[in-house]
N, C-alpha and C positions, 0 to 999 in steps of 0.2 A: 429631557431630550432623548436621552438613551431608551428610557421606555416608551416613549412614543415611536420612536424607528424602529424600536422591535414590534411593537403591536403592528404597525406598518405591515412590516416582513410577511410576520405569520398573518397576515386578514391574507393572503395569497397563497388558497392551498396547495398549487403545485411546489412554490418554493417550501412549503411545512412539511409535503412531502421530499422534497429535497435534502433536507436537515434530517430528517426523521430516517431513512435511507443510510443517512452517513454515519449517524448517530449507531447504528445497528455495525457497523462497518468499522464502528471505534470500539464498539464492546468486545465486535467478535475477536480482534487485533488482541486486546489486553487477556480473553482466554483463551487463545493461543498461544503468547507467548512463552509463558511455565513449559509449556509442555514440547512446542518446538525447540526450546534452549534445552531441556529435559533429552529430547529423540537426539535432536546435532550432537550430543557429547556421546551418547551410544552409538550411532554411525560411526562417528572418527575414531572412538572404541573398537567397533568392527572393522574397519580400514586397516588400522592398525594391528590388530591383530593375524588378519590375513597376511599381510603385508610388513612383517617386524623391520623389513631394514628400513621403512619410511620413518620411524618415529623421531624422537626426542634425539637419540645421537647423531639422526642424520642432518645435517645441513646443505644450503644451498652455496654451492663452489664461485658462481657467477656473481653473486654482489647485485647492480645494479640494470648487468644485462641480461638478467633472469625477471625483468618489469612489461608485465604485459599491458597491453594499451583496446580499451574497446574490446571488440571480438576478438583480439588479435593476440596470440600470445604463442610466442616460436622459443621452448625453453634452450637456454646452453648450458646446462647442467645436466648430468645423470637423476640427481633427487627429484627436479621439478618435472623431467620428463616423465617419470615415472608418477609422480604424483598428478598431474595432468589426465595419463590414462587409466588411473583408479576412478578419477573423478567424471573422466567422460563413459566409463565404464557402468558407473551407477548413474547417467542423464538419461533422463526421457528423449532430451532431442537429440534425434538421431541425425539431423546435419548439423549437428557440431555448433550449434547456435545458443555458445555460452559467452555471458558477460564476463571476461576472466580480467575485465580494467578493476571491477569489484575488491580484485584480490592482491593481497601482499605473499604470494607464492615462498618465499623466504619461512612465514607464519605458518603453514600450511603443517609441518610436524607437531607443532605443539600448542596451535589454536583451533580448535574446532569450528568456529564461525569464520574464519577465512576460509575454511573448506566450502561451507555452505551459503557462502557467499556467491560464491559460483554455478550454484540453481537459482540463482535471483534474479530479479531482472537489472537494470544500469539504475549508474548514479549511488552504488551503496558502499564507496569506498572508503566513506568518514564514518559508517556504522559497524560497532564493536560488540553490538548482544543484542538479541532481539527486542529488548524493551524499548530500542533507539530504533524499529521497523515498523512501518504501517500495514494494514489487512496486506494489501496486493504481495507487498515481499515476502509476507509468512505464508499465502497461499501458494503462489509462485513456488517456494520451495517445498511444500508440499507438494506440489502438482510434479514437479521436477525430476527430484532426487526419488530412487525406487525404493531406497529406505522407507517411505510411505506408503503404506499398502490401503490406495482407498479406490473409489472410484474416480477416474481423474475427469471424467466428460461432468462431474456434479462440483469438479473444483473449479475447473472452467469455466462453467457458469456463472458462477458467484464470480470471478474474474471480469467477466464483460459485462455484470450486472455493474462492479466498480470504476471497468471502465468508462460506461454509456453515465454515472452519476457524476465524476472528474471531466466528460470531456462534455457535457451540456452546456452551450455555450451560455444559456438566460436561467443556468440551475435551477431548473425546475425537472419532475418528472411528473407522470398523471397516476391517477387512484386503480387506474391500473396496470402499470408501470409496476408500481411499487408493489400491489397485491402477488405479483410475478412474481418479484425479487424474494418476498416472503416466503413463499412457495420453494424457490429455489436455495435460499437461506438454510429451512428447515430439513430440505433432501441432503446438503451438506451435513450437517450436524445429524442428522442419522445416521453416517458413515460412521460415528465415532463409536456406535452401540457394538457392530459389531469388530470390533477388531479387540481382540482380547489384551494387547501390551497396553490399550491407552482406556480399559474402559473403565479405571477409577479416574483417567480425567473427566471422561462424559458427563458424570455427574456435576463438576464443576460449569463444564457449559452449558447444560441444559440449564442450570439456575442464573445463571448469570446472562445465557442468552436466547437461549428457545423460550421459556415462557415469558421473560423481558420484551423479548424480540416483538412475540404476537401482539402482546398490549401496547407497546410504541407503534406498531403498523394499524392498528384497529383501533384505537382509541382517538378521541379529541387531542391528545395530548395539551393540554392546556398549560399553559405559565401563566401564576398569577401577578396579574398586571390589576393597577388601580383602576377603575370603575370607570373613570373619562377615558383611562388607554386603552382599555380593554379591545382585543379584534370583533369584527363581526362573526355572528355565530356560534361561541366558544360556551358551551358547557362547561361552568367549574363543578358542577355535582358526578360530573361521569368524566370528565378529563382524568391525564397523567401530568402530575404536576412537577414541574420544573423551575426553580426561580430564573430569574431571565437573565443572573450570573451564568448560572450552568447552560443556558440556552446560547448565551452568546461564546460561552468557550467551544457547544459543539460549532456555532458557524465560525471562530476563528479557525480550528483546526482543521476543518474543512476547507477554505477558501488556502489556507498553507497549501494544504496538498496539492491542490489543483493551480495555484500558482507556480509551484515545484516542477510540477505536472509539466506545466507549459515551459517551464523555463529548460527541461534537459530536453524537452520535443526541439524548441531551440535551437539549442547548444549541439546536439545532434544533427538537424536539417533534417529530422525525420516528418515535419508537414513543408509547404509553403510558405514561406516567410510573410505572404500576405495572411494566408489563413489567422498564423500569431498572433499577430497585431487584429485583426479583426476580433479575437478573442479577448486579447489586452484589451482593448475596448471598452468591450462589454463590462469587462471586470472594474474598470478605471469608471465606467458611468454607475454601475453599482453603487461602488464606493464614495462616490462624489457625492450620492443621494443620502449614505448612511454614516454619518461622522466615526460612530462608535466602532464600526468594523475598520474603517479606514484607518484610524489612529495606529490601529497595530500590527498594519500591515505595511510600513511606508517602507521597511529593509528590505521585502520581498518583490514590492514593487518596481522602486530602485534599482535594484538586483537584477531584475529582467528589463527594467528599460536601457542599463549599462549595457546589455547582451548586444539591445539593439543598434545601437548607438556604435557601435562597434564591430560590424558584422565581417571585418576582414580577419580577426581573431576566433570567428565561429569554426568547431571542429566539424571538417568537410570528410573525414575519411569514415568514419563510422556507418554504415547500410541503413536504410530504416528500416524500423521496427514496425513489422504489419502484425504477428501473432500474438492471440488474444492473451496469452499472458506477457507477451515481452511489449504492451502496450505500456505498459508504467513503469 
Protein backbone atom coordinates (compact mmCIF):
# COMPACT_ATOMS: atom_id res chain seq x y z
CA UNK A 1 0.00 0.00 0.00
CA UNK A 2 2.71 2.41 0.95
CA UNK A 3 4.33 1.85 -2.41
CA UNK A 4 1.45 2.21 -4.35
CA UNK A 5 0.61 5.90 -2.74
CA UNK A 6 3.97 6.71 -3.34
CA UNK A 7 4.35 5.69 -7.08
CA UNK A 8 0.82 7.64 -6.97
CA UNK A 9 2.62 10.89 -5.72
CA UNK A 10 5.59 10.86 -7.82
CA UNK A 11 3.46 9.78 -11.50
CA UNK A 12 2.75 13.85 -10.72
CA UNK A 13 5.53 15.84 -11.89
CA UNK A 14 4.89 18.95 -10.42
CA UNK A 15 4.38 17.36 -6.80
CA UNK A 16 8.11 15.39 -7.71
CA UNK A 17 9.14 18.61 -8.24
CA UNK A 18 7.85 19.74 -5.05
CA UNK A 19 9.77 17.17 -3.10
CA UNK A 20 12.72 17.49 -5.16
CA UNK A 21 12.78 21.53 -4.17
CA UNK A 22 12.53 20.78 -0.55
CA UNK A 23 14.79 17.99 -0.62
CA UNK A 24 17.61 20.65 -1.91
CA UNK A 25 16.17 22.97 1.06
CA UNK A 26 17.04 20.08 3.62
CA UNK A 27 20.64 19.41 2.25
CA UNK A 28 21.36 23.05 2.08
CA UNK A 29 19.87 23.29 6.08
CA UNK A 30 22.35 20.37 7.22
CA UNK A 31 25.45 22.35 5.48
CA UNK A 32 24.78 25.20 7.01
CA UNK A 33 24.64 24.32 10.13
CA UNK A 34 28.60 23.56 11.19
CA UNK A 35 29.26 26.53 9.93
CA UNK A 36 26.40 28.97 11.28
CA UNK A 37 26.84 27.32 14.85
CA UNK A 38 30.91 27.77 13.89
CA UNK A 39 30.28 32.01 12.75
CA UNK A 40 27.25 32.63 16.04
CA UNK A 41 30.12 31.65 18.69
CA UNK A 42 32.64 34.07 16.72
CA UNK A 43 30.07 36.88 16.70
CA UNK A 44 29.19 36.72 20.40
CA UNK A 45 33.12 36.24 20.53
CA UNK A 46 33.26 39.81 19.00
CA UNK A 47 30.29 41.33 20.94
CA UNK A 48 31.94 40.38 23.70
CA UNK A 49 35.01 41.55 23.14
CA UNK A 50 34.04 44.98 22.12
CA UNK A 51 31.74 45.18 24.79
CA UNK A 52 33.66 43.28 28.08
CA UNK A 53 31.10 44.37 30.68
CA UNK A 54 28.25 42.32 28.79
CA UNK A 55 29.84 39.08 29.37
CA UNK A 56 29.80 36.11 31.82
CA UNK A 57 29.88 38.29 35.05
CA UNK A 58 27.09 40.40 33.97
CA UNK A 59 23.62 39.35 34.71
CA UNK A 60 20.27 40.35 34.14
CA UNK A 61 18.84 42.47 37.71
CA UNK A 62 15.00 42.11 36.48
CA UNK A 63 14.28 38.38 36.70
CA UNK A 64 11.23 37.87 34.84
CA UNK A 65 10.37 41.50 33.87
CA UNK A 66 13.31 41.38 31.54
CA UNK A 67 10.84 38.67 29.08
CA UNK A 68 10.23 39.97 25.90
CA UNK A 69 6.98 39.04 23.98
CA UNK A 70 6.61 38.96 19.98
CA UNK A 71 8.35 42.11 18.61
CA UNK A 72 7.96 43.57 21.82
CA UNK A 73 10.57 43.81 24.21
CA UNK A 74 11.08 47.10 26.73
CA UNK A 75 14.17 45.86 28.83
CA UNK A 76 14.30 46.94 32.92
CA UNK A 77 17.63 46.22 33.44
CA UNK A 78 21.02 48.05 32.58
CA UNK A 79 22.55 44.47 31.09
CA UNK A 80 19.49 43.67 28.65
CA UNK A 81 19.42 47.21 27.55
CA UNK A 82 22.60 47.36 26.53
CA UNK A 83 22.58 44.10 25.05
CA UNK A 84 19.37 44.86 23.02
CA UNK A 85 21.43 47.80 21.20
CA UNK A 86 24.49 45.66 20.50
CA UNK A 87 22.10 43.38 18.93
CA UNK A 88 20.02 45.90 16.93
CA UNK A 89 23.21 47.45 16.19
CA UNK A 90 24.53 44.45 14.05
CA UNK A 91 20.35 44.02 12.42
CA UNK A 92 19.85 44.51 8.92
CA UNK A 93 16.42 45.76 9.86
CA UNK A 94 16.54 48.99 10.28
CA UNK A 95 12.81 49.31 11.65
CA UNK A 96 13.63 47.47 14.49
CA UNK A 97 11.70 44.43 13.14
CA UNK A 98 13.14 41.84 15.51
CA UNK A 99 11.58 38.60 16.80
CA UNK A 100 12.98 39.26 20.44
CA UNK A 101 9.92 36.56 21.94
CA UNK A 102 12.91 34.10 20.13
CA UNK A 103 14.91 35.05 23.19
CA UNK A 104 15.65 34.27 26.80
CA UNK A 105 17.55 37.80 27.19
CA UNK A 106 18.88 36.56 30.74
CA UNK A 107 20.92 33.87 28.32
CA UNK A 108 22.16 36.52 26.14
CA UNK A 109 25.92 36.75 28.17
CA UNK A 110 26.87 33.43 27.97
CA UNK A 111 24.76 31.62 25.15
CA UNK A 112 25.53 32.46 21.83
CA UNK A 113 22.38 31.27 19.99
CA UNK A 114 20.05 33.22 22.29
CA UNK A 115 21.86 36.08 20.71
CA UNK A 116 21.22 34.86 17.32
CA UNK A 117 18.11 34.07 17.89
CA UNK A 118 17.10 37.34 17.47
CA UNK A 119 18.04 37.61 13.52
CA UNK A 120 15.49 34.76 13.10
CA UNK A 121 12.36 34.93 12.26
CA UNK A 122 9.25 33.70 15.16
CA UNK A 123 8.36 30.70 16.61
CA UNK A 124 12.13 29.74 17.58
CA UNK A 125 11.96 29.89 21.20
CA UNK A 126 12.25 26.02 22.07
CA UNK A 127 15.41 26.01 19.51
CA UNK A 128 18.86 25.55 21.46
CA UNK A 129 21.61 25.00 18.22
CA UNK A 130 21.15 25.11 14.89
CA UNK A 131 20.82 21.51 14.22
CA UNK A 132 17.09 21.90 15.82
CA UNK A 133 16.77 24.97 12.70
CA UNK A 134 15.46 24.52 9.15
CA UNK A 135 16.89 26.25 5.84
CA UNK A 136 14.61 29.72 6.25
CA UNK A 137 16.07 30.23 10.10
CA UNK A 138 19.78 29.69 9.00
CA UNK A 139 19.20 31.89 6.02
CA UNK A 140 17.26 34.41 7.90
CA UNK A 141 20.19 34.86 10.02
CA UNK A 142 22.49 35.11 7.48
CA UNK A 143 20.59 37.62 5.76
CA UNK A 144 20.29 39.48 9.21
CA UNK A 145 22.95 39.79 11.26
CA UNK A 146 26.02 41.93 9.39
CA UNK A 147 28.30 39.45 10.80
CA UNK A 148 27.71 37.87 7.38
CA UNK A 149 29.31 39.48 4.71
CA UNK A 150 27.47 38.00 1.57
CA UNK A 151 25.24 39.42 -0.80
CA UNK A 152 22.03 39.55 0.81
CA UNK A 153 19.45 40.27 -2.38
CA UNK A 154 20.92 36.17 -3.43
CA UNK A 155 19.93 35.28 0.20
CA UNK A 156 16.64 36.65 -0.25
CA UNK A 157 15.92 34.85 -3.01
CA UNK A 158 16.51 31.56 -2.00
CA UNK A 159 14.11 32.96 1.00
CA UNK A 160 11.03 33.34 -1.28
CA UNK A 161 11.99 30.61 -3.38
CA UNK A 162 11.14 28.61 0.32
CA UNK A 163 8.66 30.50 0.90
CA UNK A 164 6.48 30.14 -2.61
CA UNK A 165 7.49 26.04 -1.89
CA UNK A 166 5.80 26.06 2.06
CA UNK A 167 3.03 28.36 1.02
CA UNK A 168 1.70 26.11 -2.30
CA UNK A 169 -1.44 25.42 -1.23
CA UNK A 170 -1.77 21.79 -3.92
CA UNK A 171 2.42 21.54 -3.34
CA UNK A 172 3.24 21.40 -6.41
CA UNK A 173 5.80 23.72 -8.46
CA UNK A 174 6.33 23.56 -12.41
CA UNK A 175 9.75 22.60 -14.41
CA UNK A 176 10.21 25.85 -14.50
CA UNK A 177 9.64 26.96 -11.29
CA UNK A 178 12.07 24.69 -10.10
CA UNK A 179 14.81 25.40 -13.08
CA UNK A 180 14.57 29.08 -11.30
CA UNK A 181 15.19 27.91 -7.92
CA UNK A 182 18.26 26.04 -9.32
CA UNK A 183 19.49 28.97 -10.81
CA UNK A 184 19.02 30.87 -7.83
CA UNK A 185 20.31 27.96 -5.30
CA UNK A 186 23.58 27.97 -7.20
CA UNK A 187 24.09 32.08 -7.14
CA UNK A 188 23.71 31.55 -3.31
CA UNK A 189 26.44 28.96 -2.80
CA UNK A 190 28.87 31.11 -4.97
CA UNK A 191 28.70 33.70 -2.39
CA UNK A 192 30.70 31.19 -0.19
CA UNK A 193 33.79 31.18 -2.80
CA UNK A 194 34.50 34.37 -2.09
CA UNK A 195 34.55 35.26 1.23
CA UNK A 196 37.91 34.22 2.59
CA UNK A 197 36.84 33.22 6.72
CA UNK A 198 34.35 30.39 5.44
CA UNK A 199 36.03 29.16 2.25
CA UNK A 200 37.25 25.94 3.74
CA UNK A 201 33.49 25.37 4.32
CA UNK A 202 32.74 25.84 0.46
CA UNK A 203 34.21 23.00 -0.30
CA UNK A 204 31.86 21.14 2.05
CA UNK A 205 28.77 22.52 0.31
CA UNK A 206 29.67 22.47 -2.93
CA UNK A 207 29.89 18.43 -2.39
CA UNK A 208 27.26 17.95 -0.53
CA UNK A 209 24.96 20.49 -2.48
CA UNK A 210 25.97 22.20 -5.60
CA UNK A 211 26.84 19.18 -7.67
CA UNK A 212 23.86 17.03 -5.55
CA UNK A 213 21.73 19.87 -6.08
CA UNK A 214 22.01 19.92 -10.11
CA UNK A 215 21.36 16.11 -10.43
CA UNK A 216 18.18 16.13 -8.02
CA UNK A 217 16.85 19.09 -10.16
CA UNK A 218 17.95 17.53 -13.65
CA UNK A 219 17.52 14.04 -13.18
CA UNK A 220 14.52 11.56 -13.34
CA UNK A 221 15.21 11.13 -9.92
CA UNK A 222 13.78 7.76 -9.80
CA UNK A 223 12.91 5.43 -6.43
CA UNK A 224 12.90 2.03 -7.16
CA UNK A 225 9.50 0.91 -6.91
CA UNK A 226 8.46 -2.81 -8.00
CA UNK A 227 7.38 -3.19 -11.55
CA UNK A 228 3.40 -3.12 -11.11
CA UNK A 229 4.09 0.19 -8.75
CA UNK A 230 6.30 1.73 -10.84
CA UNK A 231 5.04 5.68 -11.97
CA UNK A 232 4.57 6.39 -15.56
CA UNK A 233 7.60 7.40 -17.34
CA UNK A 234 10.46 6.83 -14.91
CA UNK A 235 13.80 5.84 -16.32
CA UNK A 236 15.52 3.51 -13.87
CA UNK A 237 18.85 3.57 -16.27
CA UNK A 238 19.35 7.42 -15.92
CA UNK A 239 17.27 8.06 -12.69
CA UNK A 240 18.63 9.26 -8.91
CA UNK A 241 17.84 6.53 -6.96
CA UNK A 242 16.14 6.80 -3.59
CA UNK A 243 14.40 3.94 -1.73
CA UNK A 244 10.98 5.17 -1.01
CA UNK A 245 12.02 5.00 2.97
CA UNK A 246 14.27 7.98 2.12
CA UNK A 247 11.58 9.43 -0.20
CA UNK A 248 8.90 9.29 2.16
CA UNK A 249 11.06 10.85 5.20
CA UNK A 250 11.81 13.81 2.61
CA UNK A 251 7.83 14.34 2.24
CA UNK A 252 7.34 13.87 6.00
CA UNK A 253 9.63 16.68 6.69
CA UNK A 254 8.39 18.74 4.47
CA UNK A 255 4.71 18.54 5.01
CA UNK A 256 6.14 19.22 9.23
CA UNK A 257 7.26 22.30 8.04
CA UNK A 258 4.53 23.68 6.24
CA UNK A 259 2.12 22.35 8.68
CA UNK A 260 4.36 24.49 11.35
CA UNK A 261 4.17 26.99 8.76
CA UNK A 262 0.51 27.40 9.03
CA UNK A 263 0.10 26.73 12.35
CA UNK A 264 2.30 30.01 13.79
CA UNK A 265 0.64 32.16 10.41
CA UNK A 266 -2.34 31.14 12.98
CA UNK A 267 -1.33 31.61 16.05
CA UNK A 268 -0.06 35.02 14.96
CA UNK A 269 -3.29 36.25 12.70
CA UNK A 270 -0.75 36.92 10.25
CA UNK A 271 -3.31 35.54 7.16
CA UNK A 272 -7.13 35.25 7.34
CA UNK A 273 -8.55 32.75 9.32
CA UNK A 274 -10.53 31.59 6.23
CA UNK A 275 -7.43 31.63 4.11
CA UNK A 276 -6.05 28.74 7.09
CA UNK A 277 -8.55 26.65 6.98
CA UNK A 278 -8.84 26.55 3.19
CA UNK A 279 -5.32 25.49 3.45
CA UNK A 280 -5.92 22.85 6.19
CA UNK A 281 -8.10 21.58 3.63
CA UNK A 282 -6.06 20.94 1.20
CA UNK A 283 -3.67 19.34 3.40
CA UNK A 284 -6.39 17.13 5.39
CA UNK A 285 -7.79 15.95 1.64
CA UNK A 286 -4.12 15.13 0.68
CA UNK A 287 -3.83 13.13 3.52
CA UNK A 288 -7.04 11.45 3.49
CA UNK A 289 -5.89 10.02 -0.07
CA UNK A 290 -2.23 8.89 1.42
CA UNK A 291 -2.53 6.77 4.59
CA UNK A 292 1.33 6.47 4.88
CA UNK A 293 2.03 10.32 5.17
CA UNK A 294 -1.09 10.59 7.29
CA UNK A 295 -0.12 8.28 9.87
CA UNK A 296 2.73 10.57 11.10
CA UNK A 297 1.19 13.45 10.93
CA UNK A 298 -1.88 13.16 13.33
CA UNK A 299 0.16 15.46 16.36
CA UNK A 300 0.71 18.17 13.95
CA UNK A 301 -2.75 18.05 12.55
CA UNK A 302 -4.38 18.03 16.03
CA UNK A 303 -2.17 20.66 17.04
CA UNK A 304 -3.58 23.02 14.54
CA UNK A 305 -7.02 21.93 14.60
CA UNK A 306 -6.82 22.77 18.57
CA UNK A 307 -5.60 26.35 17.43
CA UNK A 308 -8.85 26.35 15.57
CA UNK A 309 -11.11 25.29 17.79
CA UNK A 310 -10.18 27.67 20.12
CA UNK A 311 -9.80 30.99 18.51
CA UNK A 312 -10.60 33.28 21.61
CA UNK A 313 -6.89 32.01 22.86
CA UNK A 314 -5.27 33.02 19.40
CA UNK A 315 -2.30 35.75 20.12
CA UNK A 316 -4.06 38.98 18.61
CA UNK A 317 -1.08 41.55 19.42
CA UNK A 318 1.69 40.40 17.37
CA UNK A 319 1.75 42.60 13.45
CA UNK A 320 1.91 40.47 10.47
CA UNK A 321 4.60 39.43 8.99
CA UNK A 322 4.71 40.58 5.04
CA UNK A 323 8.78 40.47 4.65
CA UNK A 324 10.15 37.99 2.51
CA UNK A 325 12.18 36.71 5.10
CA UNK A 326 10.08 37.32 8.18
CA UNK A 327 7.61 35.05 6.14
CA UNK A 328 8.49 31.79 8.11
Amino acid sequence: MVLSELAARLNCAEYKNWVKAGHCLLLLRGCLQGFVGREVLAFHRSLLAAAPGLGPRAACRSGSRCSPRARQFQPQCQVCAEWKREILKHHTSRNGDVHWGNCRPVRWPVDAWEVAKAFMPRGLADKTRPEECDAVALLSLINSCDHFEVDRKKVTEVIKCRNEIMHSSEMKVSSVWLRDFQMKIQNFLNEFKNIPEIVAVYSQIEKFIYSVTQQLLTSDWAVYIPEEDQPDGCDYKTGVYLSEHQVNEIEMELLKEKLQELYLQAKGQEVLPEEILNQLEVVKEFLRNNEDLRNGLTEDMQKLDSLHQQPQKLDSKEPRAQTPEGKA
